[in-house]
PQR file with spaces between the fields and no chain letter, atoms N, CA, C, O and H, PARSE charges and radii, in Angstrom:
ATOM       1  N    UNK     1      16.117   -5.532   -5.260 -0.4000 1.5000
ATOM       2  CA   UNK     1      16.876   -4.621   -6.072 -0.0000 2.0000
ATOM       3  C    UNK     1      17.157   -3.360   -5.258  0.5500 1.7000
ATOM       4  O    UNK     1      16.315   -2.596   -4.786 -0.5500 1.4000
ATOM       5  N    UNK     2      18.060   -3.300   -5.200 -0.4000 1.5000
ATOM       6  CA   UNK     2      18.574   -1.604   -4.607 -0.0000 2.0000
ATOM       7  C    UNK     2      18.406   -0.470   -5.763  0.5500 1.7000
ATOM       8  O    UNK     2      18.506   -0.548   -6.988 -0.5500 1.4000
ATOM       9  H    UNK     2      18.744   -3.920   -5.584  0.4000 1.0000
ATOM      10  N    UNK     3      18.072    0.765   -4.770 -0.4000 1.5000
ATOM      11  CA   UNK     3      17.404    1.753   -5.924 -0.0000 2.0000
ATOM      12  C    UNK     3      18.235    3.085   -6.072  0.5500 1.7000
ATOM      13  O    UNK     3      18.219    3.759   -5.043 -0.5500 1.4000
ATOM      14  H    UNK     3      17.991    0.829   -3.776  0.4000 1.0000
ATOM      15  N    UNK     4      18.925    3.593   -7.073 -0.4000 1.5000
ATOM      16  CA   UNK     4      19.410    5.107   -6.515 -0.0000 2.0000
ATOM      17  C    UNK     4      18.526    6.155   -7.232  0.5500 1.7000
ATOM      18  O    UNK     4      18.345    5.917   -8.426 -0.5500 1.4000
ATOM      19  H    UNK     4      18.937    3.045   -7.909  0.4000 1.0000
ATOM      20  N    UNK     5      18.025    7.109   -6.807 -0.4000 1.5000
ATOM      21  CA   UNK     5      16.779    7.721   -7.182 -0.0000 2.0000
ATOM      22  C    UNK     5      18.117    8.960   -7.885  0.5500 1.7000
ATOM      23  O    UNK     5      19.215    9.021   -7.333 -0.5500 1.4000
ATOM      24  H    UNK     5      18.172    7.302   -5.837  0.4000 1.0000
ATOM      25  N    UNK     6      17.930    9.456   -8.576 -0.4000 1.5000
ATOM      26  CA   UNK     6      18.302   11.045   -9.507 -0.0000 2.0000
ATOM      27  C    UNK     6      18.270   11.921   -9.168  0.5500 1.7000
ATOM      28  O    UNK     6      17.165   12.047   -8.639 -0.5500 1.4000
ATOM      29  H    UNK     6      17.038    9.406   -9.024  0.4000 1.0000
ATOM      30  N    UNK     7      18.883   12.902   -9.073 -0.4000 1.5000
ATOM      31  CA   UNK     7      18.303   13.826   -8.985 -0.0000 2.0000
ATOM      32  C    UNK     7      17.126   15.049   -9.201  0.5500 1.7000
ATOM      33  O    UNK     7      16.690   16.028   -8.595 -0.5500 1.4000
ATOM      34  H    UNK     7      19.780   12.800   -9.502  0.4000 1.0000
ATOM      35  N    UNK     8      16.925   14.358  -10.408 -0.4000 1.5000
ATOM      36  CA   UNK     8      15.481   14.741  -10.918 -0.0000 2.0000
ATOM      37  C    UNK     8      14.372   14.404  -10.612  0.5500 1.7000
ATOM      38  O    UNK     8      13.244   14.827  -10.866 -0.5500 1.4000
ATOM      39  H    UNK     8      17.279   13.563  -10.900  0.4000 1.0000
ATOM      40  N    UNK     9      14.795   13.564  -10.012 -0.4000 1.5000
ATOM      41  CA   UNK     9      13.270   12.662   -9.313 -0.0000 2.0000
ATOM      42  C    UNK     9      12.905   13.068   -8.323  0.5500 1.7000
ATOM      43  O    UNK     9      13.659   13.049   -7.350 -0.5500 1.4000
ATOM      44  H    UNK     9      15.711   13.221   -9.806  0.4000 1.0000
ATOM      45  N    UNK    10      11.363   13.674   -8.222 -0.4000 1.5000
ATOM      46  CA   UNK    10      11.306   14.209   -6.614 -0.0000 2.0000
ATOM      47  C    UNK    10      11.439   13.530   -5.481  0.5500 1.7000
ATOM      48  O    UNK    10      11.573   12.316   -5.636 -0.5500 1.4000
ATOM      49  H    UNK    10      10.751   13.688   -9.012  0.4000 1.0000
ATOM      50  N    UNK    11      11.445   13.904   -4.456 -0.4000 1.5000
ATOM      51  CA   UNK    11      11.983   13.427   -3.373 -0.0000 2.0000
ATOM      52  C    UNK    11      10.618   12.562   -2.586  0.5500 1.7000
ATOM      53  O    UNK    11      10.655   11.698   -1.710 -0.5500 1.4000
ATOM      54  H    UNK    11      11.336   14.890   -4.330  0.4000 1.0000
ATOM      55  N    UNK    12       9.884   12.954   -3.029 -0.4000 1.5000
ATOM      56  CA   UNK    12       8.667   12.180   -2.478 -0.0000 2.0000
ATOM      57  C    UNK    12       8.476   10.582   -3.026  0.5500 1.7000
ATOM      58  O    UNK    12       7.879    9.651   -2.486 -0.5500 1.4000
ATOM      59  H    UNK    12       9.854   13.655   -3.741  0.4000 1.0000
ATOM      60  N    UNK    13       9.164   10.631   -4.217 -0.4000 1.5000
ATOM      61  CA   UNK    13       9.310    9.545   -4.672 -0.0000 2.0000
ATOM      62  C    UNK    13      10.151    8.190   -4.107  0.5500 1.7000
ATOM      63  O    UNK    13       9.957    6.975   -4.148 -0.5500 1.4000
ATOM      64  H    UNK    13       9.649   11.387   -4.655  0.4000 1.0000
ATOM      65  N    UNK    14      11.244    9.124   -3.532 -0.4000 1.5000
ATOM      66  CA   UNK    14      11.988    8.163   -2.581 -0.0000 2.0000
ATOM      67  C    UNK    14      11.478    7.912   -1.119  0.5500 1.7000
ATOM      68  O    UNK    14      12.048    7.150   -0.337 -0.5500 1.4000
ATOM      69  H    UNK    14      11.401   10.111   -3.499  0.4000 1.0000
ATOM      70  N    UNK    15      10.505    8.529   -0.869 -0.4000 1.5000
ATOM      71  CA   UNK    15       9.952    8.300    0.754 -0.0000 2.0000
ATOM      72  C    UNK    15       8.732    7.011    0.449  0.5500 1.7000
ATOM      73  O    UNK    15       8.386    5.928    0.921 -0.5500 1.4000
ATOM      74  H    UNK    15      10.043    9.147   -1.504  0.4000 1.0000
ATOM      75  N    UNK    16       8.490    7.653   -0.311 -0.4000 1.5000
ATOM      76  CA   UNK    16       7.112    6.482   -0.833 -0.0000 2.0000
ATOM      77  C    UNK    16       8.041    5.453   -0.933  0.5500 1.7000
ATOM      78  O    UNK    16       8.152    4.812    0.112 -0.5500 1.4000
ATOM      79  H    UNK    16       8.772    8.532   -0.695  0.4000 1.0000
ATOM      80  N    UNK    17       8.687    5.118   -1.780 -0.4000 1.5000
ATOM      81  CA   UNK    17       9.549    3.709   -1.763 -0.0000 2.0000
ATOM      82  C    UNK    17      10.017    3.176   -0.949  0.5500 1.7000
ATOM      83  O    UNK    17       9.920    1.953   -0.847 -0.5500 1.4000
ATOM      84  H    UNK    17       8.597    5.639   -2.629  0.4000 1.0000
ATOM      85  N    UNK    18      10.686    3.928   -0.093 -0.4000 1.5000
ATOM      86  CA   UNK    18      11.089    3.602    1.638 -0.0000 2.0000
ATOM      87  C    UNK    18       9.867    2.983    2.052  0.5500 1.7000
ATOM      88  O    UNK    18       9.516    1.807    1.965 -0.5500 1.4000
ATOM      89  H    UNK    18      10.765    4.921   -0.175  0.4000 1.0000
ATOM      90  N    UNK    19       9.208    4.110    2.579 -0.4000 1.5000
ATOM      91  CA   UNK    19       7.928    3.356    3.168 -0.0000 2.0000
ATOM      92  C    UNK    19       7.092    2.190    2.404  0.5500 1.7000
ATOM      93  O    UNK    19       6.067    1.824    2.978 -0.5500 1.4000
ATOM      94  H    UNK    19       9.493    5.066    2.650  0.4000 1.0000
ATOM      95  N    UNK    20       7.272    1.848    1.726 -0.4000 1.5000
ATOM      96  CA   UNK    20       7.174    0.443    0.746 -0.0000 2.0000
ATOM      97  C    UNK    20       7.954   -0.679    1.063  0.5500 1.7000
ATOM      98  O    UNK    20       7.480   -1.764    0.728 -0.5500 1.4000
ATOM      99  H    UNK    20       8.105    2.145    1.259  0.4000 1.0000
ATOM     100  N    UNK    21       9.039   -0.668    1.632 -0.4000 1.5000
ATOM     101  CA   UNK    21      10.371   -1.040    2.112 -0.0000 2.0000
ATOM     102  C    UNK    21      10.972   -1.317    1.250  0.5500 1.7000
ATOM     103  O    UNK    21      11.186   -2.510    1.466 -0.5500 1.4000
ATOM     104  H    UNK    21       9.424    0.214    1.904  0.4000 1.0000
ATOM     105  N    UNK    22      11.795   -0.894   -0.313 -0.4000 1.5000
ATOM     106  CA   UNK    22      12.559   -0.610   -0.866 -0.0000 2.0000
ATOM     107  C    UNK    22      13.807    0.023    0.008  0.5500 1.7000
ATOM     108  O    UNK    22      13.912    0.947    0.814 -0.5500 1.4000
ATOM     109  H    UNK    22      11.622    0.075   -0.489  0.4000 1.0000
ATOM     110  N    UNK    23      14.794   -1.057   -0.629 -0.4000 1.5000
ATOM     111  CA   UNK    23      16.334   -0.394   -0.191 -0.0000 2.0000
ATOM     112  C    UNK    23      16.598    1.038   -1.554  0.5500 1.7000
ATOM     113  O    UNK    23      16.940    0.909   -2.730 -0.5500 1.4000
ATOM     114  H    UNK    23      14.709   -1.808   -1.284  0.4000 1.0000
ATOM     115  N    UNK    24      16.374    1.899   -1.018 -0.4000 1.5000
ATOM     116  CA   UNK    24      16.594    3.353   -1.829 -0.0000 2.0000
ATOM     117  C    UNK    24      17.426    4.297   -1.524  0.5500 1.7000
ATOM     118  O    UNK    24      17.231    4.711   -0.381 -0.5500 1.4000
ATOM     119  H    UNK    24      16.095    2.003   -0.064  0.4000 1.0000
ATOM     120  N    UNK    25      18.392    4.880   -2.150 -0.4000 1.5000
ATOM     121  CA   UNK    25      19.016    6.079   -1.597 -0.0000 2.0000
ATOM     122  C    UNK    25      19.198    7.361   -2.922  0.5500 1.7000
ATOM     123  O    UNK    25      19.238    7.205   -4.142 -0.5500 1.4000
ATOM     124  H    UNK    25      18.551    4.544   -3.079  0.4000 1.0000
ATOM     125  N    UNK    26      19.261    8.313   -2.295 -0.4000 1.5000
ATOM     126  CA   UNK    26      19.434    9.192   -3.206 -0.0000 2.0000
ATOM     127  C    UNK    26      20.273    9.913   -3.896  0.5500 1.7000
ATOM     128  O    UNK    26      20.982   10.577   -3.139 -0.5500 1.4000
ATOM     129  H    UNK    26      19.228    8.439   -1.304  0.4000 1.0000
ATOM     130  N    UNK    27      20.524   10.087   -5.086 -0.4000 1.5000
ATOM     131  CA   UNK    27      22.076   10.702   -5.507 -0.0000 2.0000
ATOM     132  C    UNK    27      22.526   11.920   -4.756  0.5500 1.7000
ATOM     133  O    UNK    27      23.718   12.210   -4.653 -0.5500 1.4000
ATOM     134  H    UNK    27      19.948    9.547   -5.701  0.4000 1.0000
ATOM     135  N    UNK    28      21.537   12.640   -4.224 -0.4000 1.5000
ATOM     136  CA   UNK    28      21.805   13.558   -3.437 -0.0000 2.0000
ATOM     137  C    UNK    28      22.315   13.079   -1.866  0.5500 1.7000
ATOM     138  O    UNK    28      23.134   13.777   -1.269 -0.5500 1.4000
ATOM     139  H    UNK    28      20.569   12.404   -4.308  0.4000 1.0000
ATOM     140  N    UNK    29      21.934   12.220   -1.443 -0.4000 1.5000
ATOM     141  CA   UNK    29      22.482   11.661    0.182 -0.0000 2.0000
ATOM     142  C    UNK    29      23.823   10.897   -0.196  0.5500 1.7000
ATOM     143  O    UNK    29      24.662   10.814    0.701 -0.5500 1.4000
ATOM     144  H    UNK    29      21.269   11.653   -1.928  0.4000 1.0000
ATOM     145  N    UNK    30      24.126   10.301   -1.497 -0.4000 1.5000
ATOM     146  CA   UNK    30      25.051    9.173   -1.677 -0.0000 2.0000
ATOM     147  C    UNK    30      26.195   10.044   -1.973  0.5500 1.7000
ATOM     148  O    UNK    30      27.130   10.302   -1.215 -0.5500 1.4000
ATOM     149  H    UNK    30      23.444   10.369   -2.225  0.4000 1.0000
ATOM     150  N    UNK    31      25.922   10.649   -3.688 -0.4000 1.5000
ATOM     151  CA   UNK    31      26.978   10.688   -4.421 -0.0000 2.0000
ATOM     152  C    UNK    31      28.294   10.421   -4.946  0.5500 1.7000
ATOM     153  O    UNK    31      29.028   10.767   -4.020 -0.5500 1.4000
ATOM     154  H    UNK    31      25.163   10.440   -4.304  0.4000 1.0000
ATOM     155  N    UNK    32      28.962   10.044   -5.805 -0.4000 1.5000
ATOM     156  CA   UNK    32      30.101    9.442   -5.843 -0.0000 2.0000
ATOM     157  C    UNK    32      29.212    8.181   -7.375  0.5500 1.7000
ATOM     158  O    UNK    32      28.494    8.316   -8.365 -0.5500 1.4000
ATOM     159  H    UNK    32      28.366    9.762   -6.557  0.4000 1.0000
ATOM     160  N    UNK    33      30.084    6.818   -6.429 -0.4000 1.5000
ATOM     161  CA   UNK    33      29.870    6.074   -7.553 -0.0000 2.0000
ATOM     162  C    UNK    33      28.720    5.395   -6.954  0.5500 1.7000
ATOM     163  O    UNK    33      28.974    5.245   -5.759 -0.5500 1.4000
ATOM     164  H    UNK    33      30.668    6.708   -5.625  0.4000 1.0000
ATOM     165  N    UNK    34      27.184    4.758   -7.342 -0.4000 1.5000
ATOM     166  CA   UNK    34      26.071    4.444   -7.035 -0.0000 2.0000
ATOM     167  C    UNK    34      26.454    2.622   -6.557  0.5500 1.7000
ATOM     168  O    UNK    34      25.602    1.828   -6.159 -0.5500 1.4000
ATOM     169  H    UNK    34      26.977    4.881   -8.313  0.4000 1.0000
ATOM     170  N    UNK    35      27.727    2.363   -6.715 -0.4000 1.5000
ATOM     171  CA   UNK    35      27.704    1.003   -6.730 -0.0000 2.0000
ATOM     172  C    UNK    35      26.923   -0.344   -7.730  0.5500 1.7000
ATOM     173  O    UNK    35      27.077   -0.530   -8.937 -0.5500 1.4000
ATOM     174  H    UNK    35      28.419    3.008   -7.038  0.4000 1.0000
ATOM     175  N    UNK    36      26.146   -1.080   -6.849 -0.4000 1.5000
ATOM     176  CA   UNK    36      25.684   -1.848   -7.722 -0.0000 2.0000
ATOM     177  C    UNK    36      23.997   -1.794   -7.828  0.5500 1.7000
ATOM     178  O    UNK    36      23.245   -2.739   -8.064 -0.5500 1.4000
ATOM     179  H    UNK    36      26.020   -0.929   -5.869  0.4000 1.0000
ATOM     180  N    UNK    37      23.704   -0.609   -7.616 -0.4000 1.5000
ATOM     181  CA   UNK    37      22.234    0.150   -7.561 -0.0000 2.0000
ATOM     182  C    UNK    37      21.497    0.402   -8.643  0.5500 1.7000
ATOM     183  O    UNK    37      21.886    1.459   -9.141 -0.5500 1.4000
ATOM     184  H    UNK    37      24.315    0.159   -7.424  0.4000 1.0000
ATOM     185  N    UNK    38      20.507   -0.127   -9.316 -0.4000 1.5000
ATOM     186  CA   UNK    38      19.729    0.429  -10.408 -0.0000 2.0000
ATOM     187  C    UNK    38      19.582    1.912  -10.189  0.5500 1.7000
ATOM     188  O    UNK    38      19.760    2.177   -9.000 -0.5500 1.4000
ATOM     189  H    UNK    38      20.191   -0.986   -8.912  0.4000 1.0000
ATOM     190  N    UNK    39      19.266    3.175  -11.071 -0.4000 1.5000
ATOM     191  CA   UNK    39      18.998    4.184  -11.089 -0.0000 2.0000
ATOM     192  C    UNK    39      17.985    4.265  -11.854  0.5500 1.7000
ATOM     193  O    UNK    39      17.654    3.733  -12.914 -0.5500 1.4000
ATOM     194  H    UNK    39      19.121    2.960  -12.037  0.4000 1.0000
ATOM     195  N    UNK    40      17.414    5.225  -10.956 -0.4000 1.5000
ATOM     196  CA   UNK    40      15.724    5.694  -11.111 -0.0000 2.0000
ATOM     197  C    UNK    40      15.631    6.897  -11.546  0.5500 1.7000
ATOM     198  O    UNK    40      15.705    7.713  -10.627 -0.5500 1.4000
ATOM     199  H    UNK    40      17.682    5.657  -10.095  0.4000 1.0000
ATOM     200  N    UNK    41      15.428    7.590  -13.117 -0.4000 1.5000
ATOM     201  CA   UNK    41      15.314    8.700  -13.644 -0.0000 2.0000
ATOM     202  C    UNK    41      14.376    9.236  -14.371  0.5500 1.7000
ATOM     203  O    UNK    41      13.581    8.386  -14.770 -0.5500 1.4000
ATOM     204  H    UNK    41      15.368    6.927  -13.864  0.4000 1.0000
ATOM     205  N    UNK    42      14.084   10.571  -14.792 -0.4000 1.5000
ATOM     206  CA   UNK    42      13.323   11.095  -15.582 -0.0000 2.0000
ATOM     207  C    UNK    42      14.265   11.478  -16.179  0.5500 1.7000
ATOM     208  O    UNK    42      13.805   12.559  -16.546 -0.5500 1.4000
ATOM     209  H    UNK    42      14.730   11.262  -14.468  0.4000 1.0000
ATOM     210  N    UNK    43      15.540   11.438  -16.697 -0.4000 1.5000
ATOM     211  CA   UNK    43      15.897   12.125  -17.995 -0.0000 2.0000
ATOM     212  C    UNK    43      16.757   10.653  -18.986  0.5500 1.7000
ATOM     213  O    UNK    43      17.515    9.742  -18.653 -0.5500 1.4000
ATOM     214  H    UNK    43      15.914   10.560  -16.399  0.4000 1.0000
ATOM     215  N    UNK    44      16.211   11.024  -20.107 -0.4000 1.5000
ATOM     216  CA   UNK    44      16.708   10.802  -21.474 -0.0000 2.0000
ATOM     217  C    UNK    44      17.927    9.954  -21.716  0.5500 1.7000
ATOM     218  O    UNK    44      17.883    8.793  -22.123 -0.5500 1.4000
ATOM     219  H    UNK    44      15.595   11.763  -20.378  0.4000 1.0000
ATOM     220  N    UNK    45      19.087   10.671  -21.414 -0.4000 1.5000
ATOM     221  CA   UNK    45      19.646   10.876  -21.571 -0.0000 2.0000
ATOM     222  C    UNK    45      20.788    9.718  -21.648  0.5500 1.7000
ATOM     223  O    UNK    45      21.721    9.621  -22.445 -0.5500 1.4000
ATOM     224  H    UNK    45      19.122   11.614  -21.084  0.4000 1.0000
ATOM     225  N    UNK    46      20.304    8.610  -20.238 -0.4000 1.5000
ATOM     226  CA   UNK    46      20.548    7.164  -20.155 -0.0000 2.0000
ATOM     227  C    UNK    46      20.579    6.478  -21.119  0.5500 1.7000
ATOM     228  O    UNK    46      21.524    6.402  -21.904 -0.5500 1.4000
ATOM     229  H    UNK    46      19.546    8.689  -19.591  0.4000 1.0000
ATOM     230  N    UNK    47      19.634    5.942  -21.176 -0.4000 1.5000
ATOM     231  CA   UNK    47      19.269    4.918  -22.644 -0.0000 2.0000
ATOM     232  C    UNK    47      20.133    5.475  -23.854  0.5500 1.7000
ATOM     233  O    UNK    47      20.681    4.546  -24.447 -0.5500 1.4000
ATOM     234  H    UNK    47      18.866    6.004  -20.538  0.4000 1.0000
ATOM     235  N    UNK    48      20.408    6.709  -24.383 -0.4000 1.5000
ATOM     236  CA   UNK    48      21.354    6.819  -25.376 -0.0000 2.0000
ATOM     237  C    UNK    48      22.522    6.671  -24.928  0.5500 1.7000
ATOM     238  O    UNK    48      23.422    6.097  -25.540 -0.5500 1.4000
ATOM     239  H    UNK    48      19.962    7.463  -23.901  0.4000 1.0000
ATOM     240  N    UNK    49      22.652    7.337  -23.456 -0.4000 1.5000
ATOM     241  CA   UNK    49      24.377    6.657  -22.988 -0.0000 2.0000
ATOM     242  C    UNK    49      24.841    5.113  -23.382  0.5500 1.7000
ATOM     243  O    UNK    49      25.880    4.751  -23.934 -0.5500 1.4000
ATOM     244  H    UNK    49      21.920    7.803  -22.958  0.4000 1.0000
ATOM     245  N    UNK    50      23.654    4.283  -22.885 -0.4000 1.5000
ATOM     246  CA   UNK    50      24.285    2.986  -22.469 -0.0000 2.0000
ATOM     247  C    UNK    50      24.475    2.653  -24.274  0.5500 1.7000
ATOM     248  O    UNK    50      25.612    2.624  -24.745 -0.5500 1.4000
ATOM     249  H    UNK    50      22.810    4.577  -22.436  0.4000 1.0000
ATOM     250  N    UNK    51      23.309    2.429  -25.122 -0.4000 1.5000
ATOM     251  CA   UNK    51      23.289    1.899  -26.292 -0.0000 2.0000
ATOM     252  C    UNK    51      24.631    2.849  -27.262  0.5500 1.7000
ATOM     253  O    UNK    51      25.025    2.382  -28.331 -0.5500 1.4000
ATOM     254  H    UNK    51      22.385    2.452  -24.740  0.4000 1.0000
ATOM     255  N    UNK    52      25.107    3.946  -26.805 -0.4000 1.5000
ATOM     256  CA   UNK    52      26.283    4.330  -27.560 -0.0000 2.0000
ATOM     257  C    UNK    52      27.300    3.091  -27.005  0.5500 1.7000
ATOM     258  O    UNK    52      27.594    2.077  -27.638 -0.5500 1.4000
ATOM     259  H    UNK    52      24.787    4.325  -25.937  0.4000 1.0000
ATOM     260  N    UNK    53      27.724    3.437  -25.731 -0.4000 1.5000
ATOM     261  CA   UNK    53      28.790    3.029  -25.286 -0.0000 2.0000
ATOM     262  C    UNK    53      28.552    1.584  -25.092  0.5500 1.7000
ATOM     263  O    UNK    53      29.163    1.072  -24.154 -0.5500 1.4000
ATOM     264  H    UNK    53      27.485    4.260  -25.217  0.4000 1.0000
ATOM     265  N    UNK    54      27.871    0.918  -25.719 -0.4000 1.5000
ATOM     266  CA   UNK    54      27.625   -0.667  -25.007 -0.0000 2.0000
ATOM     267  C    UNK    54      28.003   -1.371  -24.159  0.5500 1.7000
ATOM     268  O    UNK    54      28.785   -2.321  -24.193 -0.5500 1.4000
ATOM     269  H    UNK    54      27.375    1.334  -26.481  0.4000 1.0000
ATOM     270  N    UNK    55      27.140   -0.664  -22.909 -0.4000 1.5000
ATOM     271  CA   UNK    55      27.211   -1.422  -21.554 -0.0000 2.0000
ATOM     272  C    UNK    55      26.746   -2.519  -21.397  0.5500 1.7000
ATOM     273  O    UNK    55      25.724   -2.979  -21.906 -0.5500 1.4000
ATOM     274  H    UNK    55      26.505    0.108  -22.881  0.4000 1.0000
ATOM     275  N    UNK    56      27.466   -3.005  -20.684 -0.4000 1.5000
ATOM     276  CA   UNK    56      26.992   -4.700  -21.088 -0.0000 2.0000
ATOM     277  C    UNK    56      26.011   -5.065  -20.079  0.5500 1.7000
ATOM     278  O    UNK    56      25.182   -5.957  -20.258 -0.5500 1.4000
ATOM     279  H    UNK    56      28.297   -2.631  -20.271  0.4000 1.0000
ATOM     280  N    UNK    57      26.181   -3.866  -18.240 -0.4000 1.5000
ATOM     281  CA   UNK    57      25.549   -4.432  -17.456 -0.0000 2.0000
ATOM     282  C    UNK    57      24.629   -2.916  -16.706  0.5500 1.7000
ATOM     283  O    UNK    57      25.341   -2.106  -16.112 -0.5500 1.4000
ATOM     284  H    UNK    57      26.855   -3.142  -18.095  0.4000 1.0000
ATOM     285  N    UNK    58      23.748   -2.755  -16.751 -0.4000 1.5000
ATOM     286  CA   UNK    58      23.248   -1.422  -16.334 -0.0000 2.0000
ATOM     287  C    UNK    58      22.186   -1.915  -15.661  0.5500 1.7000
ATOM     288  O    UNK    58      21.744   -3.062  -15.728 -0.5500 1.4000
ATOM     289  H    UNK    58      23.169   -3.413  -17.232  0.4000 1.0000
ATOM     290  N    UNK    59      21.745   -0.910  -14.934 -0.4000 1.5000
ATOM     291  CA   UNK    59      20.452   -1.163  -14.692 -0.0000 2.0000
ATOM     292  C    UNK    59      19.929    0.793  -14.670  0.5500 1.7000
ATOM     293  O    UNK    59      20.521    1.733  -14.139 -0.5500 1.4000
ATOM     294  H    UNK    59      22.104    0.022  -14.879  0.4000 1.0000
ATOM     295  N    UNK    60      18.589    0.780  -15.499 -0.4000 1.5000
ATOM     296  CA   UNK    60      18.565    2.560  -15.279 -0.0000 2.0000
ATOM     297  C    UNK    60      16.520    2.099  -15.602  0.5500 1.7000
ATOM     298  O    UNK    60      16.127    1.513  -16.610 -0.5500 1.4000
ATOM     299  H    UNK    60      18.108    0.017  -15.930  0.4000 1.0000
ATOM     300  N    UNK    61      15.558    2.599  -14.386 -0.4000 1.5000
ATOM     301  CA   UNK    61      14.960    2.723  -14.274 -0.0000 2.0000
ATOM     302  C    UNK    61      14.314    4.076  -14.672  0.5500 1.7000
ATOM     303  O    UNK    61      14.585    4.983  -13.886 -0.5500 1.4000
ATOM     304  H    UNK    61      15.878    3.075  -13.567  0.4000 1.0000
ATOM     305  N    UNK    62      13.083    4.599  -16.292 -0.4000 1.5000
ATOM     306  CA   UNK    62      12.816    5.423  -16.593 -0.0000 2.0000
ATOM     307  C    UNK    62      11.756    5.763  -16.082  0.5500 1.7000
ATOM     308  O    UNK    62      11.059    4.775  -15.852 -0.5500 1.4000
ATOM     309  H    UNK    62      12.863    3.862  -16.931  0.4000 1.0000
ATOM     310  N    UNK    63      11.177    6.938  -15.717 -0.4000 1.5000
ATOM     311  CA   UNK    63       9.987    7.153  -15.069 -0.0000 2.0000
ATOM     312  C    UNK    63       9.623    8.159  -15.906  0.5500 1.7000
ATOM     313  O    UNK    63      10.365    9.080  -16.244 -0.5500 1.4000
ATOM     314  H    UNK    63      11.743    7.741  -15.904  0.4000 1.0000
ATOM     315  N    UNK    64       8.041    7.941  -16.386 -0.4000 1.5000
ATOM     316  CA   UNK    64       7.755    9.214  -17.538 -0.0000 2.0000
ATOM     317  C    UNK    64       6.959   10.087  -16.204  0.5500 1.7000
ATOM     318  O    UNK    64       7.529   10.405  -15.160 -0.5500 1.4000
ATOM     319  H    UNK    64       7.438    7.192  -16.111  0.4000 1.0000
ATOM     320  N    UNK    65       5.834   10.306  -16.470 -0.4000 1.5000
ATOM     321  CA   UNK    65       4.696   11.242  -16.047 -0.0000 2.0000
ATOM     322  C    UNK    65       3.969   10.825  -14.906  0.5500 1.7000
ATOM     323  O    UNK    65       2.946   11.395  -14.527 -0.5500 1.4000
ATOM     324  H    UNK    65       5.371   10.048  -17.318  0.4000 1.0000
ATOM     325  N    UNK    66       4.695    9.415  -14.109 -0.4000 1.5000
ATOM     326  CA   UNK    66       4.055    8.757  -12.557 -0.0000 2.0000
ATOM     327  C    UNK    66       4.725   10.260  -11.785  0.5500 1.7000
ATOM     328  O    UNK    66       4.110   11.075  -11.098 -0.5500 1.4000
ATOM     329  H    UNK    66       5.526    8.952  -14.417  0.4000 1.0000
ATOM     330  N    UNK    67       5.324   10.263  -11.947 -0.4000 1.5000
ATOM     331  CA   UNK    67       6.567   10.958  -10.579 -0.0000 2.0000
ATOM     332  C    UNK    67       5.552   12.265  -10.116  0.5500 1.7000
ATOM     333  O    UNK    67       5.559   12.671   -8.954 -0.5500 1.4000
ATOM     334  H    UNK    67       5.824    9.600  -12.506  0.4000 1.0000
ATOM     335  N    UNK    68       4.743   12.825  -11.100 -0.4000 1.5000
ATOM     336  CA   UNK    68       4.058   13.730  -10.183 -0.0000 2.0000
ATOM     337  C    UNK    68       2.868   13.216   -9.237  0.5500 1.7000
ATOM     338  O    UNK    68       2.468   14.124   -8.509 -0.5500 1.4000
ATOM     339  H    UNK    68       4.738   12.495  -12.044  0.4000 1.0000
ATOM     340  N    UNK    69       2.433   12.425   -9.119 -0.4000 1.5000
ATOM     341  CA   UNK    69       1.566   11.387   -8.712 -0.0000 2.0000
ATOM     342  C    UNK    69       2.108   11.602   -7.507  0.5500 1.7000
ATOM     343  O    UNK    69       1.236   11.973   -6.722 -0.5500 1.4000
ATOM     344  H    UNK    69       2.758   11.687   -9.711  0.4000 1.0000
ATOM     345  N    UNK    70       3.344   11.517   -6.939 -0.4000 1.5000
ATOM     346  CA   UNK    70       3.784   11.344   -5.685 -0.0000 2.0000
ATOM     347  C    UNK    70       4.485   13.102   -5.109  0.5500 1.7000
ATOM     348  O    UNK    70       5.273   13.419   -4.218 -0.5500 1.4000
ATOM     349  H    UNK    70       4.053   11.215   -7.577  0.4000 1.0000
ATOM     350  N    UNK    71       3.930   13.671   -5.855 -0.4000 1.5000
ATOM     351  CA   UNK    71       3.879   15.205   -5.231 -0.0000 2.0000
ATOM     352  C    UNK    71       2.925   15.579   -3.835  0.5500 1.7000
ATOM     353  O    UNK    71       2.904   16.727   -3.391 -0.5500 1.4000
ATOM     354  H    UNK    71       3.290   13.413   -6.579  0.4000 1.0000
């Protein structure tokens, strides 16, 4: 699975995954359109996007309270 990490997500989070060997990039290095990349977030805000607009194909990875773990 290819990963696009958020901007909200700290950045340590994406090195750890690298060094895991996860294909990862960051909305901050990419930007634009993420392609065909799951996204990796701490905000909300997803899950009500998709279930309004019924996306048929998403992929959005939520991260609650791990992400400081990798501070």
């Amino acid at each position: 699975m290819k990963l696009l990490i958020d901007s909200c997500v700290a950045g340590a989070v994406t090195r750890r995954l690298r060094e895991q060997g996860h294909d990862v990039v960051s909305v901050a290095e990419r930007g634009g359109d993420p392609g065909d990349r799951a996204i990796v977030t701490i905000d909300v805000d997803f899950g009500t996007l998709i279930f309004r607009d019924q996306v048929q194909r998403v992929g959005v990875l939520r991260m609650r309270e791990a992400q400081r773990r990798f501070s």
